[in-house]
N, C-alpha and C positions, 0 to 999 in steps of 0.2 A: 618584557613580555612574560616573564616566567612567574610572576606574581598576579599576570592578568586571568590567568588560563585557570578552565572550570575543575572543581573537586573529583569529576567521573566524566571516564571517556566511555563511548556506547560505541562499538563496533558494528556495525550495522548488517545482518545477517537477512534470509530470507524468512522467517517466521520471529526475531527478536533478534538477540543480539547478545557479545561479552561484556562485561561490565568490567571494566579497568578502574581502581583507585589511581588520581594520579598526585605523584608525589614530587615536590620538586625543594621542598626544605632538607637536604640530605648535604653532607660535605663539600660535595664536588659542586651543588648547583644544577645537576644534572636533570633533566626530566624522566622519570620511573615511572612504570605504568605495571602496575600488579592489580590481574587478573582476581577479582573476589569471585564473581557470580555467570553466570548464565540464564537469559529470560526469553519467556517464551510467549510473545503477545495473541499466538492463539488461543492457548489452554489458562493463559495466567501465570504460568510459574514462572519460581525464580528456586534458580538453585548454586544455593554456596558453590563456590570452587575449592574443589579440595576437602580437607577439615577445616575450613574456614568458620565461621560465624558471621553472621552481617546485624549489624547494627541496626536501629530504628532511621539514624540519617539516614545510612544506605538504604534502607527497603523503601525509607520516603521518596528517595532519589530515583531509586528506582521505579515505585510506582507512578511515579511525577512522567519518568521520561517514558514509561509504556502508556499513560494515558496521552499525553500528548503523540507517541509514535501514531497510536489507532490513530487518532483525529488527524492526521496531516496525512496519514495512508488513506484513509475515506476521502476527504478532500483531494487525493492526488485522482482515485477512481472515479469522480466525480468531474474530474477535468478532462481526464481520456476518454470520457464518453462524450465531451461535448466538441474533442478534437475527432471523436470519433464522425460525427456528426458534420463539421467541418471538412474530412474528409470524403464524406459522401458526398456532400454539394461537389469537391473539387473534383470526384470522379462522374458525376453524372455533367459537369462543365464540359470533362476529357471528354468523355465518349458520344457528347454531342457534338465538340470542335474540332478535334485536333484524334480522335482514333483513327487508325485508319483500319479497314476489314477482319485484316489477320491480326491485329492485336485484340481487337473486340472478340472475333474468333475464340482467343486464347484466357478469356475473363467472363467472358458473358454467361456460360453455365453457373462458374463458381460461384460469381458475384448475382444468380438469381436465384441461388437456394439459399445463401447466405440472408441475403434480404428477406426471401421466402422463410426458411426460420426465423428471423430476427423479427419479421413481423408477425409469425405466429405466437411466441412469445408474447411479446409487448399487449395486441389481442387479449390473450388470453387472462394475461395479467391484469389489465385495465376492466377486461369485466369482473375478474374477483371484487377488485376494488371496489367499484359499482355497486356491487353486488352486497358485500359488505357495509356501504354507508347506507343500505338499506334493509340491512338487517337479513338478508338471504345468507343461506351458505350453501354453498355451490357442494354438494356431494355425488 
């Protein structure tokens, strides 16, 4: 196993992530994982650990695994919107079959400003669009 295992572990944080070298050619066989960098998939940076240096492997390595983080984080946002969605159908099912008063009671406000924003949003948005493949700009 220890010969199968990738050159850099990415610790996976809320905006990026640590960047671990991992090491397993050493005496013991043992697997080492020394901390080189810190990356930040917002802003773009990467920054050595320590008085480190990072290599061109390293920075490739790492900018390989920030472009692909973004892309698998857009695709994740693009899937919770369509469970989002899913989830609406399964509540407008609930509160057609199976609410009963005081549960509806206890959702029906939330759940009509909520849609009430969400479709003022979408609205708004879909006429910029509009608005834009025709060359208007909305000011």
């Amino acid at each position: 196993m220890a010969g199968e295992l990738p050159p850099y572990y990415f610790r996976v944080r809320d905006n990026g992530a640590f960047v671990f070298r991992v090491d397993t050619e050493n005496r013991q066989r043992r697997i080492e994982m020394d901390q080189i960098a810190v990356v930040n998939i917002n802003n773009g940076q990467i920054k050595p650990h320590g008085e480190r240096s990072l290599s061109d492997d390293d920075l490739t390595a790492i900018r390989d695994w920030m472009a692909e983080r973004v892309r698998v984080l857009a695709e994740r946002d693009i899937d919770d919107i369509h469970r989002a969605v899913d989830y609406l159908n399964q509540t407008t099912h609930w509160a057609q079959t199976r609410a009963t008063d005081e549960q509806l009671e206890l959702v029906t406000d939330t759940l009509l400003l909520a849609m009430h924003d969400l479709r003022t949003v979408l609205v708004r948005k879909k006429a910029d669009r509009m608005l834009a493949e025709h060359g208007i700009t909305n000011d």
